[in-house]
C-alpha positions in Angstrom: 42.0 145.6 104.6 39.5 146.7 107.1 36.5 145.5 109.4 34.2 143.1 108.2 30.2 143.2 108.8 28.7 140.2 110.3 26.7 137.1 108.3 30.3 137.5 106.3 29.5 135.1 103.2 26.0 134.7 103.0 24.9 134.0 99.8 28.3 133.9 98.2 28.1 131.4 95.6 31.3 131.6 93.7 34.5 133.7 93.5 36.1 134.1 97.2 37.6 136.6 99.5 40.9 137.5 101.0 40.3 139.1 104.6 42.5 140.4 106.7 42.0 139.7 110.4 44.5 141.3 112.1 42.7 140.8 115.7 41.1 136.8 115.3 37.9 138.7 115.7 36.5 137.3 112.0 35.6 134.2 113.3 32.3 135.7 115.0 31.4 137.5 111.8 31.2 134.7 108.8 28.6 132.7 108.1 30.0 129.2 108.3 27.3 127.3 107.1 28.1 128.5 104.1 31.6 129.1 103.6 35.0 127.8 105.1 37.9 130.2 106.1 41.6 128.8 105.2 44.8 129.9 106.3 47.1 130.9 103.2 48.6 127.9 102.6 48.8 127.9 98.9 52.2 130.0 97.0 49.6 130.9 94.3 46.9 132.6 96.7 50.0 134.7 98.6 51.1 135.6 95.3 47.8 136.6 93.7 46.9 138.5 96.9 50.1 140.3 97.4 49.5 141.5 93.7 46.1 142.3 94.1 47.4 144.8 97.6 50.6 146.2 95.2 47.8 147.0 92.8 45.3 148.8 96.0 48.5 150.3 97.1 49.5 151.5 92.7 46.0 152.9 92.5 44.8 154.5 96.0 48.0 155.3 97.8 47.1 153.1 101.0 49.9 153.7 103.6 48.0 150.6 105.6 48.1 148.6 102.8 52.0 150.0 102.2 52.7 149.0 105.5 51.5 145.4 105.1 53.4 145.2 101.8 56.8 145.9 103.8 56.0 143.4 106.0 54.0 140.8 103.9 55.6 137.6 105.1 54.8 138.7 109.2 51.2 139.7 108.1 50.5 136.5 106.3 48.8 134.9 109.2 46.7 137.5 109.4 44.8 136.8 106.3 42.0 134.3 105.5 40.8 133.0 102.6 37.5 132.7 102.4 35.5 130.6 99.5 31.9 129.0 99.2 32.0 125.0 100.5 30.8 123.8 97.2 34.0 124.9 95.6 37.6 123.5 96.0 40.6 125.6 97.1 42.5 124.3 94.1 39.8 125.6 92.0 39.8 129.1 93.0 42.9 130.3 91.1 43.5 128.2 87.9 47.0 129.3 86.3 46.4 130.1 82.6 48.0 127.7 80.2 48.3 128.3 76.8 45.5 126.2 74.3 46.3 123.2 72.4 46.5 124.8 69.2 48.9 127.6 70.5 51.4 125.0 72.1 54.7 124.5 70.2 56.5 121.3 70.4 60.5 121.4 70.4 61.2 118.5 67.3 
């Protein structure tokens, strides 16, 4: 929920990042060549990400991160996703579904 340094996402190979650029400065500070940046377009990634800043605020206490909580919707645009190219969007967050053998059919 702060500044980012530059050459953001060199050498990132999996997993992906949630920034939050509330100035448009973060443009000038990822390495595009090897990562794309996405809006938060997806219900599951604005979800997972509000979760994972309830958890920051749960554990540290942010008031910045607080802040952004009371306001989440307005501060959406703010945030970008940011993932390796070799990796689709829809692969990033796979819901968890229970296994064949644990499924119950209704008879």
């Amino acid at each position: 929920l702060g500044t980012t340094g530059v050459n953001f996402g060199a050498g990132m190979t999996g997993g992906f990042a949630y920034v939050f650029d509330q100035f448009g400065r973060f443009s000038r500070r990822v390495n595009t060549e090897l990562v794309d940046t996405l809006k938060l377009e997806m219900p599951i990634h604005q979800q997972h990400l509000k979760g994972l800043i309830e958890q920051h605020v749960a554990e540290t206490g942010s008031e910045h991160a607080s802040a952004i909580l009371s306001e989440f919707d307005n501060w959406l645009d703010c945030f970008v996703l940011v993932k390796p190219k070799n990796i689709q969007v829809s692969d990033l967050l796979k819901l968890e579904q229970p296994s064949p053998e644990l499924a119950v059919k209704a008879g």
